[in-house]
C-alpha positions in Angstrom: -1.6 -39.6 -69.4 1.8 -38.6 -70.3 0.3 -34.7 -70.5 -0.5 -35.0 -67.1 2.2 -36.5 -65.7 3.4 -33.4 -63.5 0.0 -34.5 -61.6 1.0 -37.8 -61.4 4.0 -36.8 -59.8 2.3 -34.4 -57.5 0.1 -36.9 -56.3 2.9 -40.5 -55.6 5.6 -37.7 -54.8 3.7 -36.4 -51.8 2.1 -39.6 -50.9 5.8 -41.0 -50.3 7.1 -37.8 -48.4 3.7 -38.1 -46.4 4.5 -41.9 -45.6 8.1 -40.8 -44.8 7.0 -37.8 -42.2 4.5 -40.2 -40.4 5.5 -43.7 -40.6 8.9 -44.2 -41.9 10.4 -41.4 -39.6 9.1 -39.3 -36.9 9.0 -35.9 -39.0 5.9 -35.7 -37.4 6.2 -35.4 -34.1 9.4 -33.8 -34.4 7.8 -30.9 -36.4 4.8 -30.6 -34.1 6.8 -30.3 -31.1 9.2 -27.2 -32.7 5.7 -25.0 -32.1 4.3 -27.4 -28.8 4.9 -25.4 -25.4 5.9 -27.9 -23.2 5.0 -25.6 -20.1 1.7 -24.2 -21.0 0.4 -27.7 -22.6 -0.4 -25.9 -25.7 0.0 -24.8 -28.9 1.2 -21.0 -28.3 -0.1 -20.1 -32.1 -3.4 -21.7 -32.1 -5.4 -18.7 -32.1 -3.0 -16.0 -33.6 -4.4 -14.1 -35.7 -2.6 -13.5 -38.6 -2.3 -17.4 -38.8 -6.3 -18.1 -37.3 -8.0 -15.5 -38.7 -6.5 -14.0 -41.8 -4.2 -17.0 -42.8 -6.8 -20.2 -42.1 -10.5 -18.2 -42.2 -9.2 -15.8 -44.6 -7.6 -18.2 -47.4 -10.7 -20.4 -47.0 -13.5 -17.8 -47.7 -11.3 -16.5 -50.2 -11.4 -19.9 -52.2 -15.0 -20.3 -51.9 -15.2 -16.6 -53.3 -13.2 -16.9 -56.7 -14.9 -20.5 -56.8 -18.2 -18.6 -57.2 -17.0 -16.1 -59.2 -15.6 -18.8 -61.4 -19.2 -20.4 -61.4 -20.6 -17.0 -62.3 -18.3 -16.5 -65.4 -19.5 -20.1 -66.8 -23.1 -18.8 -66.4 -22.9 -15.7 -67.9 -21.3 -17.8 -70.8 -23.7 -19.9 -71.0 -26.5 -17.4 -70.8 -24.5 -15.2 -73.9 -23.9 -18.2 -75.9 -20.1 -18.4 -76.1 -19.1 -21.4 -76.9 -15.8 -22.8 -77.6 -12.9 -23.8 -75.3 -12.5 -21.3 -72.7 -15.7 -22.7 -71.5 -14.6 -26.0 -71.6 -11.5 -25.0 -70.0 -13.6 -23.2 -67.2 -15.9 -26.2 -66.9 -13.3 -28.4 -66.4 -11.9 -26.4 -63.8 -14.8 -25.9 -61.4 -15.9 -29.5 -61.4 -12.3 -31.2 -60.9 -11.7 -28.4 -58.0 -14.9 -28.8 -56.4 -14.4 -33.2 -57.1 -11.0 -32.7 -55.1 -12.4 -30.9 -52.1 -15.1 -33.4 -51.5 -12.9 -36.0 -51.5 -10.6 -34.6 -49.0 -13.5 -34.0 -46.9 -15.0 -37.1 -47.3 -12.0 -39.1 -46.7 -11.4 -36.7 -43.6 -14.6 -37.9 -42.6 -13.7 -41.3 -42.3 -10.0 -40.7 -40.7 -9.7 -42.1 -36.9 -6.4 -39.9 -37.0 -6.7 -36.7 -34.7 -5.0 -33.7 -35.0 -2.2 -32.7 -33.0 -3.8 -30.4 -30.3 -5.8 -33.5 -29.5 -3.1 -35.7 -29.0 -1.8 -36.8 -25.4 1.9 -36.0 -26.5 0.5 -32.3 -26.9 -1.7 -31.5 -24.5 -4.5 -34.0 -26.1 -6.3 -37.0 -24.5 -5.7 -39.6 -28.1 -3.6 -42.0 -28.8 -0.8 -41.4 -31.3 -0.7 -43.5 -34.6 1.5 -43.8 -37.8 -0.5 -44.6 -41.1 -1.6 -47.9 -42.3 -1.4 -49.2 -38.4 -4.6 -50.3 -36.3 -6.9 -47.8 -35.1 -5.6 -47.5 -31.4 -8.5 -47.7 -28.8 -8.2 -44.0 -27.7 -7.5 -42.4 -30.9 -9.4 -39.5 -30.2 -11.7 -37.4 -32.0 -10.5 -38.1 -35.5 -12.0 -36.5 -38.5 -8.2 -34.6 -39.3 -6.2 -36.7 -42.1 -6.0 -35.3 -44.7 -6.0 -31.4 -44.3 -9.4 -29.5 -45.1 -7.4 -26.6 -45.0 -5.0 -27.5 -47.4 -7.2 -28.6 -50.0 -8.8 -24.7 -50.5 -5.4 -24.5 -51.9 -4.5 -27.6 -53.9 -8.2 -28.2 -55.1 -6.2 -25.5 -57.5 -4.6 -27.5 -58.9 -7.5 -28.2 -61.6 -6.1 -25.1 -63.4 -2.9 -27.1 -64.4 -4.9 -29.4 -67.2 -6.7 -25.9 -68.5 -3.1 -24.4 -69.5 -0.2 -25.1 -71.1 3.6 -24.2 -71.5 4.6 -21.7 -69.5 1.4 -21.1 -67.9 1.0 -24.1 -66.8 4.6 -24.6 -64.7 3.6 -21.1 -63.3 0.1 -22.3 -62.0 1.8 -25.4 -60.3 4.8 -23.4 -58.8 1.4 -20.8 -57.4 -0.7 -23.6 -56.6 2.5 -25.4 -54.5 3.5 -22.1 -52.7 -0.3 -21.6 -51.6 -0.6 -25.4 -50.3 2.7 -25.0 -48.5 1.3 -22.1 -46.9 -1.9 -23.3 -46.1 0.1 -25.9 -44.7 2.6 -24.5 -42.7 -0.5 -22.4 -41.2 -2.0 -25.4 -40.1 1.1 -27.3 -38.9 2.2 -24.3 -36.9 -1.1 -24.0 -35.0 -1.4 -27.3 -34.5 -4.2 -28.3 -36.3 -2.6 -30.2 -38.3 0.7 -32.9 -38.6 3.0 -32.6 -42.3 1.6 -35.8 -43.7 -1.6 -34.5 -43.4 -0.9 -31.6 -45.7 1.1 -34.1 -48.0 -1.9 -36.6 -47.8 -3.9 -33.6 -48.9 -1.7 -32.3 -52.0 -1.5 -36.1 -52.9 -5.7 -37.0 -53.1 -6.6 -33.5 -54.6 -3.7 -34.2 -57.2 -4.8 -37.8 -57.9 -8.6 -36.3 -58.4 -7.7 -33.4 -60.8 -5.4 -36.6 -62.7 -8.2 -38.7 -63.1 -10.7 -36.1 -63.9 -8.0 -34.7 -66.9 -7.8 -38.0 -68.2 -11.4 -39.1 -67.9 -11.8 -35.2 -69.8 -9.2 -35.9 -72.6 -10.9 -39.2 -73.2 
């Protein structure tokens, strides 16, 4: 466990911050409103398209790519007979990633919070809420806590139990910098509010954890 601990930390670190942005605070609302225009009703950036296109299409087919490509390499592995731990290590990899995405998505599923655009403060017909509070009667649509989005990016964070040293501080400091991307993509568009993205660095960490330790044992 203690090997892991930077995903520990990863995972109650942005958890808290998440908790702090959406119910301790109004971080929030106060960040969605720096990119709400209060005139047109609307979110200016929505459909940019450095931030639509390239930015939120673009990372995400990009993920699913070297995800493949990844799958590809462990077949052609397989099929050669190579053995040994780089296999292991790109095993481990594929199935903690692809565990962390599903389980944003599945928890996205069952979210009654809505994202921002659809929110009567901004333009929206749903009812504002903070976490852990009852499901208002107008919520909305739903289906947006945590980020989708985010998650192409932190499901990444699977590479941090296949390397060491170095290596590994550098694939966390990557993997951080792409999810705060991701992120601020989302949150500028208004797709998406910061505990959202926080919510979604914290389950994809807590995945990857448990997967490690569950690999180690």
């Amino acid at each position: 466990m203690r090997r892991h601990a930077d995903l520990l930390a990863v995972a109650v670190l942005s958890a808290l911050l998440a908790l702090w942005s959406n119910r301790w605070s109004d971080g929030d609302l106060i960040t969605a409103t720096w990119f709400f225009d209060a005139a047109t009703g609307a979110f200016p950036l929505r459909r940019q398209w450095l931030l639509s296109v390239v930015l939120h299409d673009g990372l995400k087919w990009l993920a699913v790519v070297v995800w493949v490509a990844l799958l590809a390499g462990w077949i052609a592995m397989r099929l050669r007979g190579v053995a040994g731990d780089l296999r292991r290590r790109l095993a481990f990899v594929l199935v903690a990633s692809l565990l962390a995405v599903i389980a944003v998505n599945l928890a996205r599923a069952q979210s009654a919070h809505s994202c921002p655009w659809y929110v009567a403060d901004f333009g929206g017909s749903g009812q504002y809420f903070r976490l852990l509070e009852m499901r208002p009667t107008e919520p909305g649509p739903g289906k947006c806590l945590p980020s989708g989005h985010a998650a192409t990016a932190f499901m990444w964070l699977a590479l941090l139990p296949a390397q060491t040293g170095a290596r590994r501080r550098l694939a966390l400091a990557g993997v951080l910098l792409l999810g705060g991307v991701a992120g601020t993509v989302q949150v500028a568009r208004g797709a998406h509010f910061p505990s959202h993205i926080l919510l979604s660095a914290a389950l994809c960490a807590l995945v990857v954890w448990i997967c490690a330790v569950l690999a180690r044992k």
